[in-house]
N, C-alpha and C positions, 0 to 999 in steps of 0.2 A: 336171761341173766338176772340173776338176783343181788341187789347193789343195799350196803348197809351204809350210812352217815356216822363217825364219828366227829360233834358239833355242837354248837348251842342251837336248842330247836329253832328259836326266835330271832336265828340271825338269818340275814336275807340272802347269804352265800348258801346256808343250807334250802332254802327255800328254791332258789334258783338252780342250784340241782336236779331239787327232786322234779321241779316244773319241767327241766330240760329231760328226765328220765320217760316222764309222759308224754311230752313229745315223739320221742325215737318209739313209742311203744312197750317201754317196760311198764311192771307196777313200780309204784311210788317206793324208791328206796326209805328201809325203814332205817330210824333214824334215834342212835345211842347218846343221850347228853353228855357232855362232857365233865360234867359234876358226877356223871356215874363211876366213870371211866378215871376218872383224879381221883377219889375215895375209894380206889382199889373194887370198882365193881368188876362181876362176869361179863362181858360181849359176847351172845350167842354165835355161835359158829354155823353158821344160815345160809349167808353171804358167798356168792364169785366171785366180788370184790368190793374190798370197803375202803372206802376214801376217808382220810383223814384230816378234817378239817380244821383252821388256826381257833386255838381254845380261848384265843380274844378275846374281849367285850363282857367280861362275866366273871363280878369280881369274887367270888365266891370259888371259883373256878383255880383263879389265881392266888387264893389265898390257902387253898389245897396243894395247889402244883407246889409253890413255897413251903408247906408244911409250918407256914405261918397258926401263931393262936387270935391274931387279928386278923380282919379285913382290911386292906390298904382304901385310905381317903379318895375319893373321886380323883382319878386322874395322877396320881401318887409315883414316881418316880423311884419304885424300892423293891427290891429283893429279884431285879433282873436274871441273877446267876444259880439262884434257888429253884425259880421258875424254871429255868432251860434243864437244871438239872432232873426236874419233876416231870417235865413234860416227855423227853429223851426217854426217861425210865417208867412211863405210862407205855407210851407207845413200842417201847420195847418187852411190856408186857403183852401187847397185843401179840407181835409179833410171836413171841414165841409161843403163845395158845395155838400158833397157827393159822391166823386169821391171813386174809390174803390183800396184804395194805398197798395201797398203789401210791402210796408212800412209807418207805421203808425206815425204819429207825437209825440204820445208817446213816442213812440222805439228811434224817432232821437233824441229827447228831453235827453234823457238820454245817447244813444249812442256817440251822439257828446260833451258830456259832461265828462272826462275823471274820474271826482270824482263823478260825482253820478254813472255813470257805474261802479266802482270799488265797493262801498257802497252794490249797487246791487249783485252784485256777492259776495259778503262777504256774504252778507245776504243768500245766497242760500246757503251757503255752497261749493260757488266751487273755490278750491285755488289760493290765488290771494298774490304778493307779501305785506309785512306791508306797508301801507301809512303813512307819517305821517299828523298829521294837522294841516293847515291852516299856510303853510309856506307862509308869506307875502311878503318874500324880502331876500337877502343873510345874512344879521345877523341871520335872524329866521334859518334859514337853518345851517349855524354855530353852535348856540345854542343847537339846538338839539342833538348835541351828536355824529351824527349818520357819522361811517367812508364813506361808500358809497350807493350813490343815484344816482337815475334816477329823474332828475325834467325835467317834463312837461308840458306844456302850458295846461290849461284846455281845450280848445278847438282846437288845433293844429290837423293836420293830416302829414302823410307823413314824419313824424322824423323833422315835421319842429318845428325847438327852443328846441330841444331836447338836453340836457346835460345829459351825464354820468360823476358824478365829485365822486372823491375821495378826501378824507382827510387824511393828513399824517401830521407825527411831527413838530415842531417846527412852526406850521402857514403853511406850504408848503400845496399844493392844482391843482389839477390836473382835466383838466374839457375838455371830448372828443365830438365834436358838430358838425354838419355841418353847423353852424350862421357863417357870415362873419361880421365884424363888420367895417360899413363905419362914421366914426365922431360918430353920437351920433342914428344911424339908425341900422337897424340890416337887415341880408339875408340871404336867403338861397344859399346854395352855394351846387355843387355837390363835394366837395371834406372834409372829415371828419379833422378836425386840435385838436392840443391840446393846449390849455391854460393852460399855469402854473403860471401865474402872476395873486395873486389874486385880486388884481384891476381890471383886464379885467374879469374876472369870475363873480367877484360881480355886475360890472357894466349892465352886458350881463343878469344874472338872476334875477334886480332890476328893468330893463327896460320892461320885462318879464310879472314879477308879475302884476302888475295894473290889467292886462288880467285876471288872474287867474290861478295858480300851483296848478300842482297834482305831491305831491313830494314820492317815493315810495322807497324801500329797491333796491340795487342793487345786482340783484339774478347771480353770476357767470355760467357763462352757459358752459352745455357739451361741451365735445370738438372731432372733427373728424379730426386727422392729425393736421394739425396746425392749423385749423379753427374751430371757434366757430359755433354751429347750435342754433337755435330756429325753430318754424312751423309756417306757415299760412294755418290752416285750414278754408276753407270754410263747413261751415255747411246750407244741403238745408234742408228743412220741415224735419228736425229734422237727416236727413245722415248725416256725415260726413265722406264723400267718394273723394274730390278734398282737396291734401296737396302740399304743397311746402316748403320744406326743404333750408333756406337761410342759407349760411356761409361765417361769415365773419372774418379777423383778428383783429378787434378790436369791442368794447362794441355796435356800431349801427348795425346792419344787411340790413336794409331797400335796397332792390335790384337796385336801381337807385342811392346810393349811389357808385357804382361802385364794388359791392358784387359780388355773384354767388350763383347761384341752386347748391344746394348739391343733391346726389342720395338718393331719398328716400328711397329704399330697403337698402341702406347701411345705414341709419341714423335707419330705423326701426329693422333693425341688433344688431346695437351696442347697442340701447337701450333695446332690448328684447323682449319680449311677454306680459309679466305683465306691463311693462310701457305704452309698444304703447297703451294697451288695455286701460288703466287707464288714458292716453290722450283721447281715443279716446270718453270715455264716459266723459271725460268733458268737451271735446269740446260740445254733446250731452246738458249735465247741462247748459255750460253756454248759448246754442242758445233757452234752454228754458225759459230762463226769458225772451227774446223777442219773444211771439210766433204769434206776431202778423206781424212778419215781414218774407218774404218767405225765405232770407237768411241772413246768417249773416260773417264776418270774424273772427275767433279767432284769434290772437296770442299768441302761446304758450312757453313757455320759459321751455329749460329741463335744469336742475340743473347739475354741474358738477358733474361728475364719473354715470352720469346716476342716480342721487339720488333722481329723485323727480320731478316735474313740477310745474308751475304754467302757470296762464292764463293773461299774460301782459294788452292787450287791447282786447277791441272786437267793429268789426268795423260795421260802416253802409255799407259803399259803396267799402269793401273788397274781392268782386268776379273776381276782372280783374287777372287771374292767364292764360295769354296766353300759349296754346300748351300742359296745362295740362288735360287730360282725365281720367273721370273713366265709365267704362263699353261703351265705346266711345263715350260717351258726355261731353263737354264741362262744365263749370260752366253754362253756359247762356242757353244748351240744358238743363241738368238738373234740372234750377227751370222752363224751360216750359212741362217737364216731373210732375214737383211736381201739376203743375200748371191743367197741363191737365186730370191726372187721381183721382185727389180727396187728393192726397197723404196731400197736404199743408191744404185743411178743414180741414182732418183728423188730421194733425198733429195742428193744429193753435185751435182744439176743443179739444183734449187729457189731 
């Protein structure tokens, strides 16, 4: 089998790939940057299958995908919906040269779109927290009623522009993010803050909106010791066999925020038998609405006291779970496992 990368060469996702392709025996998947591929290059057509890796990390990349005439500042918080729109209509160039993407331009179309993914999962029936809609700005969000939310950037990854805000009496307003806010610009920051002046909340989620909010119920999550847990399940050709147990002490968990791996066995303890099983088949559900795509990320959200889950996001490019194994392979051995014994036709025609 001959496997091509669409990726930045020097990210350790693609690296960890190609290590995993030497493994199982093939040659080192060859590998297309993705500055080529955003500047309207050719991808030879060489490939079995080519994987499509998140055009992250490379700001060059992203200021292509936007069709931007700047570079955005380290860390820069801007032109979210440019991006998705550039990246969508790259990968959809792929596709139709015919290339054979095991991720499909559909699947990202929708995946990186946080409100038609959510839609979709409602629609299947697999539990997703209330959205509400078409919050366009911090009065709409006000308005609504609604004491606490998660508002997200429709196209965001990474916790980036992510607000968990609460509403309390008397106008008081409490909003947990990793945005730094420089004059009238916004960033990511690796340290989580709290705003409780709501001028700066409103201002942070007005600047926001233009992009596009996906604003949803704020689901209080289990808790293990003094830390809160959620999941990041990878699901391959329909497994879901690689998890990661994040805990964190406050509303974001995302592991580069400065969090930590909880133990799974202790997290699949305290939630039981009937829960884990009841995540485990929705991680199942929800990787079936993409079954055009070899893997997917869950994230899953367990409700406090163990009462319940729902399914947060689900991601495109959510396999980088370093050091995690199941049945000694990796995320990256594993979909060249689904890849090589038929498992993903079968599962991608079921």
């Amino acid at each position: 089998m001959r496997l091509r990368v669409i990726g930045t060469p020097e990210d350790r996702r693609v690296r960890l790939f190609r290590e995993a392709a030497v493994r199982a025996g093939l040659s080192p998947p060859a590998v297309t940057p993705w500055r080529e591929v955003a500047a309207g290059g050719v991808v030879p057509a060489d490939a079995d299958a080519v994987r499509v890796d998140s055009p992250g990390g490379d700001a060059e990349v992203d200021r292509l995908l936007r069709g931007a005439d700047r570079v955005a500042r380290h860390g820069e918080i801007v032109g979210f919906a440019d991006a998705y729109r550039g990246m969508v209509a790259a990968v959809s160039r792929l596709e139709d040269a015919g290339l054979p993407l095991l991720t499909t331009a559909s699947d990202v179309a929708v995946l990186c779109d946080k409100r038609r993914c959510h839609r979709v999962l409602a629609h299947a029936g697999v539990p997703v927290p209330e959205a509400l809609p078409d919050v366009d700005g911090y009065e709409a969000l006000r308005r609504s009623g609604v004491r606490r939310v998660f508002v997200k950037p429709a196209h965001g990854s990474s916790a980036s522009g992510v607000l968990a805000v609460a509403f309390g009496s008397r106008g008081r307003v409490a909003a947990y993010t990793s945005v730094e806010r420089d004059g009238g610009r916004l960033f990511n920051s690796l340290r989580v803050r709290r705003y409780d002046d709501e001028h700066q909340v409103a201002g942070i989620v007005d600047r926001l909106a233009p992009d596009g909010l996906h604003v949803e119920e704020w689901i209080p999550k289990a808790a293990l010791g003094a830390h809160v847990i959620d999941l990041r399940v990878v699901v391959t050709a329909g497994r879901p066999v690689h998890v990661v147990a994040r805990a964190a002490r406050g509303p974001l968990t995302n592991l580069h925020l400065g969090n930590s791996r909880a133990d799974v066995d202790a997290v699949r303890a305290a939630a039981g038998p009937a829960l884990w099983e009841a995540v485990a088949d929705t991680c199942v559900r929800a990787a079936a609405c993409f079954r055009s795509s070899l893997h997917v990320g869950v994230d899953v959200l367990l409700a406090r006291r163990w009462r319940g889950h729902a399914v947060g996001e689900v991601n495109a490019f959510g396999d980088l779970l370093p050091g995690v194994l199941a049945d000694g392979r990796d995320t990256y051995s594993e979909q060249l496992d689904a890849l090589l014994s038929g498992r993903f036709e079968t599962w991608r025609a079921w």
